[in-house]
C-alpha positions as CSV (number, residue, x, y, z in Angstrom):
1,X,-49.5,76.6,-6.5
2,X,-52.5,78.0,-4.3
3,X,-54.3,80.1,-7.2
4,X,-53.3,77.8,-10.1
5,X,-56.5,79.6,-12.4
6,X,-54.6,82.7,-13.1
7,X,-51.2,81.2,-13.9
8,X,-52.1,81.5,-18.0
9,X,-52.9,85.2,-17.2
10,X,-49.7,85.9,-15.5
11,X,-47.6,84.2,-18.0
12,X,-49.2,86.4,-20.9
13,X,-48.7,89.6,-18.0
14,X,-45.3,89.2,-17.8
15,X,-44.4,88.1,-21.1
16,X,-45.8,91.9,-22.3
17,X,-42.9,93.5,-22.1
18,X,-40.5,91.2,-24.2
19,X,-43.3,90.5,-26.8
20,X,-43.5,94.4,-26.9
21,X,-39.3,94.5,-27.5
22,X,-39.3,91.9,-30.2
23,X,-42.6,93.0,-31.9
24,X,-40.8,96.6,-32.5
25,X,-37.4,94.9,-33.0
26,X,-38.9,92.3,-36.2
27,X,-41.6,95.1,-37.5
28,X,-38.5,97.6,-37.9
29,X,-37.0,94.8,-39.4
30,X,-39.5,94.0,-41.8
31,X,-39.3,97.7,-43.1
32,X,-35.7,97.9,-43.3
33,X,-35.2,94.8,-45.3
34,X,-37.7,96.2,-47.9
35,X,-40.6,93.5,-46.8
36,X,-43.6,95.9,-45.3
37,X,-44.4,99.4,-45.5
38,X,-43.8,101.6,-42.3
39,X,-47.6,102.0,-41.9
40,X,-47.8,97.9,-42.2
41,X,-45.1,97.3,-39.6
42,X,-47.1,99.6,-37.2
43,X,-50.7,97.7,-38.1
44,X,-48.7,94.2,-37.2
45,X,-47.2,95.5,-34.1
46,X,-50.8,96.9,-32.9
47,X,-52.7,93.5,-33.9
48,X,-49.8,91.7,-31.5
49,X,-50.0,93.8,-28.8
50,X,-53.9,94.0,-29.0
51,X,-54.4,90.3,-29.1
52,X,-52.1,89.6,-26.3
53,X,-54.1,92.3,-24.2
54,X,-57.3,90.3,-25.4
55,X,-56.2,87.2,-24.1
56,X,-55.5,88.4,-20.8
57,X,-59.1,89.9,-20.3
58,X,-60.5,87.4,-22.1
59,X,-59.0,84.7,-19.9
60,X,-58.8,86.6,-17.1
61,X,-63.0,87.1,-17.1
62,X,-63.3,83.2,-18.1
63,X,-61.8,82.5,-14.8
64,X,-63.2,85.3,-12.5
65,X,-65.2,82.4,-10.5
């Protein structure tokens, strides 16, 4: 592969939109089966979806040279 650098930060790109499917799918869940609070489900789905969009930048600057 010509630009191997930026293969992490494509994996984590296009992994975003299933993580985003199954975060919403195991968070409603969680709140159906009686395990977290609506507002708790919410908070965990942010912190995933945050962290996986701080890994990409965060990566994504570590490698800009």
């Amino acid at each position: 592969m010509k630009n191997k650098k930026w293969l992490q930060i494509m994996a984590l790109a296009m992994s975003l939109p299933s993580t985003i499917f199954i975060a919403v799918w195991g968070a409603m869940q969680l709140t159906k089966m009686g395990i977290l609070t609506r507002n708790q489900s919410m908070a965990l789905f942010l912190v995933i979806i945050c962290s996986l969009l701080f890994l990409m930048v965060y990566y994504a600057y570590r490698r800009k040279n």
